[in-house]
N, C-alpha and C positions, 0 to 999 in steps of 0.2 A: 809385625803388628797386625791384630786382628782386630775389628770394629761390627760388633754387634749391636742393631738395632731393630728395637721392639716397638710395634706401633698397631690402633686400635683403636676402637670405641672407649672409652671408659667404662670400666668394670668388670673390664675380660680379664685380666688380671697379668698386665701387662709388668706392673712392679714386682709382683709374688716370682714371674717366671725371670725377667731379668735377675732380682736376688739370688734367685737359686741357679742359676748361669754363673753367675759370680762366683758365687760359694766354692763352686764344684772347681770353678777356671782357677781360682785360689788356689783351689785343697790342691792340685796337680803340679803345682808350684808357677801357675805364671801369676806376673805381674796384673793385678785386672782394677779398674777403676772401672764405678758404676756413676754415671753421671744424668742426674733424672733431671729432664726438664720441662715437667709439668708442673704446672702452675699451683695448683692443688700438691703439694709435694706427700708422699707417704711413704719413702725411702727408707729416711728415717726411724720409722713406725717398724718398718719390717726386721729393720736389725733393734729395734727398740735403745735407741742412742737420739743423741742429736746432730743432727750436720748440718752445715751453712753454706755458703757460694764458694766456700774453699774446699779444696780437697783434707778428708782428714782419714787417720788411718782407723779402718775396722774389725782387720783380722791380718792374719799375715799375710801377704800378700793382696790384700785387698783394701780398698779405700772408696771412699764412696762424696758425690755434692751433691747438693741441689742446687744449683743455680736459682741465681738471683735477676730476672729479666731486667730489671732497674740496674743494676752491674752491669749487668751484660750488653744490655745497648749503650753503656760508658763507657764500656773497654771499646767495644768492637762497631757499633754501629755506623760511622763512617767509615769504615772498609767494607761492609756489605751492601751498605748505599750506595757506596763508588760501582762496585764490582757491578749490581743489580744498574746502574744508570748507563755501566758501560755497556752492560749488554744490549740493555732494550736500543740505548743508540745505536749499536750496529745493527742493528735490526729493521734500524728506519727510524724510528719514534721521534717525535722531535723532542728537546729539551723541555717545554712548558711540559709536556704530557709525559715524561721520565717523571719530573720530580713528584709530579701528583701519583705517579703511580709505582712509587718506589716505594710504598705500605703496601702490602697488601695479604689477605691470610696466608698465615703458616711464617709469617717475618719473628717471628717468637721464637721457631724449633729453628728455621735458617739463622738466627743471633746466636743461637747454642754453636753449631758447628767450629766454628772458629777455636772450640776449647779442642775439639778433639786434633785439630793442626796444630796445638801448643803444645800436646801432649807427646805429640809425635817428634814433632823437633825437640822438645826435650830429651826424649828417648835418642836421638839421633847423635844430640853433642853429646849424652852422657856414656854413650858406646852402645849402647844396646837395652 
């Protein structure tokens, strides 16, 4: 499994070049899902379809979401709050100042990750 990610200012044209990554990752016959998780979504736009916080198919071998961060902090946000309180605790932090600073930027793109570990074990039970 290979894990490609794209990141920038907005407007550098971070969707246009992930798409065409995709495309190509397709066309060679691997399996490639494109998973955008900016808030402003234009994913969709670029295969000019619609997609939603699921994965749906867009080409052969390709598939494509956009996450939904209101999803996304239901499935998963108490497992990165844990994970994010266990660290700072080893770290020293004390509990009062973990939990207050267990938000903090980029808790958006870190609530995404957790799809690309589902993704993985799925590929794991399903053989490959």
């Amino acid at each position: 499994m290979r894990v490609l990610l794209y990141s920038g200012k907005g407007g550098v044209g971070r969707t246009t070049v992930a798409a065409a990554t995709a495309v190509r990752s397709a066309e060679l016959g691997y399996r490639t899902i494109m998973l955008s998780t900016d808030a402003a979504h234009s994913l969709a736009d670029s295969f000019d379809i619609s997609l939603t916080s699921d994965r749906q198919p867009i080409a052969p071998n390709l598939w494509g979401q956009e996450t939904n961060i209101s999803k996304t902090i239901e499935t998963y946000w108490r497992d990165i709050q844990d994970w994010v309180a266990a660290l700072m605790a080893w770290r020293g932090i004390e509990q009062i100042m973990v939990d207050e600073l267990a938000v903090f930027p980029g808790m958006e793109e870190l609530a995404n990750l957790p799809y690309i570990t589902d993704y993985y074990n799925s590929r794991i039970r399903k053989g490959g």
